[in-house]
Structures are given as C-alpha cells and as structure tokens.
N, C-alpha and C positions, 0 to 999 in steps of 0.2 A: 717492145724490146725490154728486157729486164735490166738491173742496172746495179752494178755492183761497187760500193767506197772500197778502195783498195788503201789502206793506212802503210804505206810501207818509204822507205827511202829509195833515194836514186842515184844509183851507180853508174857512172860512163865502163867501168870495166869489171866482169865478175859475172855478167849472167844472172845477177842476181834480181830479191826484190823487186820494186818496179817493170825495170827491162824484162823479168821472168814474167812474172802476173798480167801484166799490161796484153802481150800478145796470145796470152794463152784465154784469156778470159774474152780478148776481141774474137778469136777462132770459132771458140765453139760459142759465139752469137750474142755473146751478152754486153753493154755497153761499160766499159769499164772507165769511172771516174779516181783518179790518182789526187790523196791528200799526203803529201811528198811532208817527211819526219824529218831530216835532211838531202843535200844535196853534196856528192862525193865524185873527187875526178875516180875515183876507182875505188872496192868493195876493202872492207878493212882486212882483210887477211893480206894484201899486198903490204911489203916494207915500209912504204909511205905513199898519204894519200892527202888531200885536202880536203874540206869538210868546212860546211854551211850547214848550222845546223838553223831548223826550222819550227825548232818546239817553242819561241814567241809566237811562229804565225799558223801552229797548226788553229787556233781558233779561230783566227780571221777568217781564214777559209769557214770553216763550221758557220760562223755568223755569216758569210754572205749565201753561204746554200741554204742556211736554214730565210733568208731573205727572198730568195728565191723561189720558196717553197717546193724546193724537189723531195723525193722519194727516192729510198732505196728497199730494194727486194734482197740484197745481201749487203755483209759488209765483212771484210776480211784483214783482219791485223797481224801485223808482221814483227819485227825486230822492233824494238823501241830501247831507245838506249839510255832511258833516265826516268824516274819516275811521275817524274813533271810531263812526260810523254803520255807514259798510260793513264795518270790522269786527263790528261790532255780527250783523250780516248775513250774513257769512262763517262765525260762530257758530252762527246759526239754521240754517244749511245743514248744517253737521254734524250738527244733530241732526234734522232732519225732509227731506233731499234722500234718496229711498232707491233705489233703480234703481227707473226708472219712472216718476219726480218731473220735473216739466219746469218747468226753473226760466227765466224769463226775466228780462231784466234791460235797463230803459231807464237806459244812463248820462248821465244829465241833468247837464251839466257848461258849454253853452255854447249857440251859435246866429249861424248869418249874418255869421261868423267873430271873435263874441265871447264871452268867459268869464262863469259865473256871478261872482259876489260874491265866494262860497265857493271860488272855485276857486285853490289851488296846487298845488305840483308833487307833496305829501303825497297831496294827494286826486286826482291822478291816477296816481299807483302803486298805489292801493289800489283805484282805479274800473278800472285794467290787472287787478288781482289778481282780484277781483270777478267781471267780466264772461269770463274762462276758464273760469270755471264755469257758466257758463247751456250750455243749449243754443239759447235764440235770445236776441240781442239785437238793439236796434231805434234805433242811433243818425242823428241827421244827419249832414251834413257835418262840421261842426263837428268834433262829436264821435269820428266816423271818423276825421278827419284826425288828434287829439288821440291817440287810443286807439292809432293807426299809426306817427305818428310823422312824415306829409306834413305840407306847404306848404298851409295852406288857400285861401291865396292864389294862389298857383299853380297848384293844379286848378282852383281859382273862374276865373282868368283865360280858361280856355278852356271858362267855359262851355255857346257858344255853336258851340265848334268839333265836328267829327265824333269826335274819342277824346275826347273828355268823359267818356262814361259808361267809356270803357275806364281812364280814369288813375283812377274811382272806384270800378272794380272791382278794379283792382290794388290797391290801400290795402285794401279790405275784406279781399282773400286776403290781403294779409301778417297782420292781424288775426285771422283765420278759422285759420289755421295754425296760431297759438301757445294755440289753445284749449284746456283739458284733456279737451274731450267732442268729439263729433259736433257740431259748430257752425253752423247759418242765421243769418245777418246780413241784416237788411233794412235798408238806409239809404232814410231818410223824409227826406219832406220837401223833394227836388231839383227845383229851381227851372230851367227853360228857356226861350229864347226859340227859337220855331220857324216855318218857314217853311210854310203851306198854301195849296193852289191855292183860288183864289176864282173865282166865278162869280157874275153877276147879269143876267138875259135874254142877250144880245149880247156882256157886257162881260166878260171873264176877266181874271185874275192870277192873283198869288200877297201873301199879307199876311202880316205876323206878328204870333203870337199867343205867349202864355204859356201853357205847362204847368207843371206839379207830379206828381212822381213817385216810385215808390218801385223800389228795386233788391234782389231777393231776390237771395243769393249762399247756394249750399247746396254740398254735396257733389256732388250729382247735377246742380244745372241753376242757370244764369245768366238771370233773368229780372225784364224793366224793364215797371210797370205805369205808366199816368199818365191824370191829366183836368186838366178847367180848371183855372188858377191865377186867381183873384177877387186879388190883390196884396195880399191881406190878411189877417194873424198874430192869430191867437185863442188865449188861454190856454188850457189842457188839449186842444187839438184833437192832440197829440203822446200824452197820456195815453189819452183816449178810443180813439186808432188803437190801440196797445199792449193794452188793455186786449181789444177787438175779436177782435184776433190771435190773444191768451192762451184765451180762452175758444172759441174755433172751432177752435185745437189741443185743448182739450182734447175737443169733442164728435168728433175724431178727422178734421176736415176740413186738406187738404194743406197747407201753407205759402201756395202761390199760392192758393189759395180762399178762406184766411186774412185775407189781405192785400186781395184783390178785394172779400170782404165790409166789411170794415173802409174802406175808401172808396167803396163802394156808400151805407155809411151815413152815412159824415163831408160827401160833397161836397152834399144839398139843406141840413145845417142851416149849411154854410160859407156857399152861396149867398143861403140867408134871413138869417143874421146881416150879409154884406153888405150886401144888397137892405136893409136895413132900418135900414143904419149904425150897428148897435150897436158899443157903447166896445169895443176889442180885448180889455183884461182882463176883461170880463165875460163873455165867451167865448162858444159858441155853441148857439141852441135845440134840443140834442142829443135832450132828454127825448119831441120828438111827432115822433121817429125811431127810438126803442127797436123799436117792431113790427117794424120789418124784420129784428132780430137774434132772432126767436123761432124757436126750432128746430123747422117744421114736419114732420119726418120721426116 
C-alpha cells in the first residue's frame, strides 16, 4: 500500500485540511499518514475559533518517523501559516523526498485577490522557496499571481476578454521555470463569464453564463478544464480538489485525468451544498461522493 505524509492542520469544523485529505486519500487505497500544523475547534473562516498551534512539534514528529525508518511514496502540503512552518516542511523534505517522492504543495496564502491573516512578505519567500520543490503545485489566482510576481488586478481585469487564459498562462510559465524539478502547475479555481448559444422551440441566442476552471501547465501540454460555477465558495472545496489530484498521481493516472476526476467529484456535492444553502464555512457534503473515487481497475 503506498503511503502518503499529509502536512496539513486540523479542523473539528469546515470540511477542511485534514478532515478533507484524510478520507479522500484512505478511498482511493492509499495509507494516509497526518503530520497535524495545528489543531482548531473549527476552520478559520468562522468568527471565532481556538487554535493549538503545532509548529514546535511538527519536528518531533519528523524525528520519530524518521526513527522509525518509514517511507513515503507522496507527500502533500497544505496551509502553513508562519514561516517557521514551511520551514518546518522544507526540513521534512530532506529527510523523506527521495527520487520517486511526489511532493505536492498547495500554497494557501490568499484568494479572489486577498491575503490570508498570516500573510507577509517572510511567508512568501519561503512559500517561493517551498513550492520549487514540489513537482505539482495547485494554486489560484491569487496565489499565481503572488508566487509570479503579476498584477492580480490586472489579469483579473480581463477576465472576461480572449487572452485571459493566455496572460494566466504566462504567470504560471514564469513560476514553472524557476522550479528546482520537473514542475505541473494547475491553477484552480478561474472564475469566467462566458457567452453560449441558446435555443428554446423557435427562439435562439446567445446568454451568459459562468464557468469555473482549472489550467494544467506542464512540460508537455497546456490544458484548460471547466464546469458550472454555482457563485458559491465552500471551505476545503480547494483541499478536497488537491487531495483528489495527489492520490490519482499516485495510483499512476496523467495530470489531466487527475484533475478531471477531482471535478467529476467536487461539482454534484458543490451543487447539493448549493441547492440546499448550506453556511459556506461549513463546506460541502463530500462524504456520499467518496464512491466515485474507488479505484475500480
């Protein structure tokens, strides 16, 4: 059984992090090992939450696995909220990344062109240092633009125009470049508005509608996947994708099959937590959509 270090915190409420990764990576067959960044009665997007943070003991963990002498076949990082964290992380990678390790790394830092809490210029030189070492990472805009060094405002501006997707491919290649590996970047989460012909008996146009999409940028190929956009942001629906991803590279499926499973699964529990007006942070009913991630080969 393969075995995947999951670097993420732990939420009693939000769907998020852990709670996400943990079952999603048991599903489709892989043994998921949790190295917990802190511990929170609930995800920080709630008014108030309480918070153990864990970045004295993420090492003691590290030192007793590496005691141990286990192995990992993946390892996947999550939010980190101080840069004594990614350090922290950067550490662990030295001792369990070995050729063949496929480390990915969601740099959770902002959204919809604003910053976490946690975020300055410390914790994005070291979420820059970090993320050269993955070989996929899985940012938004946002976070693209942050890790690039673009206008998030001035790609955002033309969201709606034809080089959209090209002025968010160009940000990702300048990112993609300074990598130290073989580097896939998928930027989640791209918001459009877009024009489809309409038909009803007699009557045609054209309407518009919203999408939501994701843009793999690999070595070998440039490709933009998308479905509905419901206009509505759900806590760990970013984790869940991520997590989706990590675990379909490792049962050996391509980047793009990756990425297609991972919103095959996310877009009926986006629609029901819609359709149903559940609170955003309380995220969405992922768990009676696990079956579609069972590996039936």
């Amino acid at each position: 059984m393969k075995r995947i270090a999951l670097i993420h915190d732990l939420s009693g409420f939000g769907k998020c992090s852990l709670t996400a990764a943990i079952p999603v990576i048991s599903v489709m067959g892989m043994q998921a090992c949790p190295l917990p960044t802190a511990i929170l009665s609930s995800q920080t997007g709630f008014d108030q939450f309480y918070c153990d943070d864990y970045t004295d003991r993420m090492n003691r963990i590290t030192e007793h696995w590496k005691k141990l002498e286990v192995d990992f076949d993946g390892i996947y990082s999550g939010y980190l909220g101080s840069p004594k964290q990614i350090e922290n992380v950067c550490w662990f990678l030295e001792n369990f990344k070995k050729e063949g390790t496929i480390f990915l790394a969601d740099p959770v830092m902002g959204d919809d062109g604003r910053c976490i809490k946690a975020f300055s210029e410390e914790l994005l030189e070291t979420m820059k240092m970090l993320t050269r070492k993955a070989e996929v990472i899985t940012p938004n805009l946002t976070e693209l633009c942050l890790l690039s060094g673009k206008d998030y405002r001035e790609i955002s501006e033309h969201q709606n125009e034809n080089d959209f997707l090209d002025r968010v491919r160009e940000a990702g290649e300048e990112v993609r470049r300074k990598a130290e590996v073989n580097q896939t970047i998928v930027v989640t989460g791209i918001i459009r508005k877009v024009q489809q012909d309409w038909k009803e008996g007699w009557k045609e146009g054209w309407k518009e509608d919203w999408k939501i999409g994701n843009l793999i940028l690999s070595e070998s190929e440039h490709v933009y996947l998308e479905s509905p956009y419901t206009k509505r942001s759900y806590s760990g629906t970013g984790d869940l994708f991520a997590s989706v991803v990590m675990g379909a590279l490792m049962q050996g499926k391509s980047i793009f099959d990756a990425v297609k499973l991972a919103m095959e699964f996310l877009q009926p529990a986006i629609e029901e937590a819609t359709a149903d007006k559940i609170e955003c942070n309380h995220g969405v009913p992922f768990e009676k959509y696990l079956f579609k991630l069972i590996d039936k080969q």
